[in-house]
N, C-alpha and C positions, 0 to 999 in steps of 0.2 A: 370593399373586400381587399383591396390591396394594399390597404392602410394597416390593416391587420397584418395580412406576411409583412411587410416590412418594419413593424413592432415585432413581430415575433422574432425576425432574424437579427434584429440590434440588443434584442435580450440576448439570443444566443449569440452573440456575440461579448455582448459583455460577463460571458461564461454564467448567466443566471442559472441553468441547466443542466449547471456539470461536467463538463469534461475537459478542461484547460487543466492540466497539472499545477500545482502550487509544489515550492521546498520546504523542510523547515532541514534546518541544520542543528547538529550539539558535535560538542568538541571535550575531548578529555585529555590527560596526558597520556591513555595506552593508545587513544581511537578518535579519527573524528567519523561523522554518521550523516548522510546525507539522503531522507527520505522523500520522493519527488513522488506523489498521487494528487487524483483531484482534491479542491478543498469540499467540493458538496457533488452530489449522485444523484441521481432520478431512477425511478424502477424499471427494470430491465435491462439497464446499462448494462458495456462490458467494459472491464478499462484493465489500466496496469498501475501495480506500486515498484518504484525503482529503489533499492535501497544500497546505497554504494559506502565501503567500511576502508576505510584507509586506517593499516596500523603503524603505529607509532614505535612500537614493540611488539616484541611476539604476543601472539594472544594465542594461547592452547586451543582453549575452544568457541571459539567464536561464538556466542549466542543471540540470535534476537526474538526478542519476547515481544507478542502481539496480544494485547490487551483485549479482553472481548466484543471493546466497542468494535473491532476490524472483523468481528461474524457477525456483530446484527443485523439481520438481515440481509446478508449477503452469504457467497457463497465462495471459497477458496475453491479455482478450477485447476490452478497447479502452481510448482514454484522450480524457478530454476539460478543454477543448481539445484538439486532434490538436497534435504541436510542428512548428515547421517544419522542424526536421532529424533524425534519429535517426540512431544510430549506433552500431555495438558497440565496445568497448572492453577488450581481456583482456576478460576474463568477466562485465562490465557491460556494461549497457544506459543511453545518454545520448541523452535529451529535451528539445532546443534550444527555446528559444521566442524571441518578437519582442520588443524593448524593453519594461522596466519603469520606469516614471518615480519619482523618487522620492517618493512616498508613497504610490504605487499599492499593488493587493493583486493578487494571481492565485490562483487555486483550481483545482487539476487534481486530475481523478481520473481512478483507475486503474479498472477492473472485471477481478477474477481469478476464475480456476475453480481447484479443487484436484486435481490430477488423482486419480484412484482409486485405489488402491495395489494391488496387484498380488499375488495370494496365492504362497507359494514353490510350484514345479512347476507355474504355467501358463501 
């Protein structure tokens, strides 16, 4: 039995489970982007996406567009800053903000739930 908790804890530890944030970074000449979530979930989870915008130049309106894979199955429980305008788009979700001056930073997070997967036949 105790062969087992200790397999189980060097899994979660090698993040097989989900919850070690991963980055991926992009870089442009108005913005670079620096998106920190896990790279894989389990159901139930709760976690956070960190999304940090450094501008290069002014950006009017900041926008970040969430592609659908970021609601399957899961559940957006809030963002902060809240953006001034949101709006669906095809099967994205777009998150307006107010002016970014250029050399400003902004840091929005996400907070998600995973929703619980659902056994076959119930």
């Amino acid at each position: 039995m105790t062969g087992v908790f200790v397999v189980f804890v060097l899994l979660a530890g090698a993040n097989v489970f989900g919850q070690r944030p991963s980055s991926a970074r992009a870089s442009a000449p108005a913005a670079s982007l620096v998106v920190s979530t896990p790279s894989s979930v389990r159901g139930g989870l709760i976690f956070q996406t960190r999304v940090d915008i450094g501008a290069r130049q002014e950006i009017s309106h900041p926008t970040l567009v969430l592609g659908g894979g970021w609601f399957d199955s899961m559940t957006l429980n809030s963002v902060q800053p809240g953006p001034t305008a949101q709006a669906a788009r095809g099967d994205a979700v777009t998150l307006t903000y107010q002016r970014l001056a250029a050399g400003g930073r902004m840091t929005v997070w996400l907070e998600w739930s995973v929703n619980p997967t659902t056994s076959p036949g119930t």
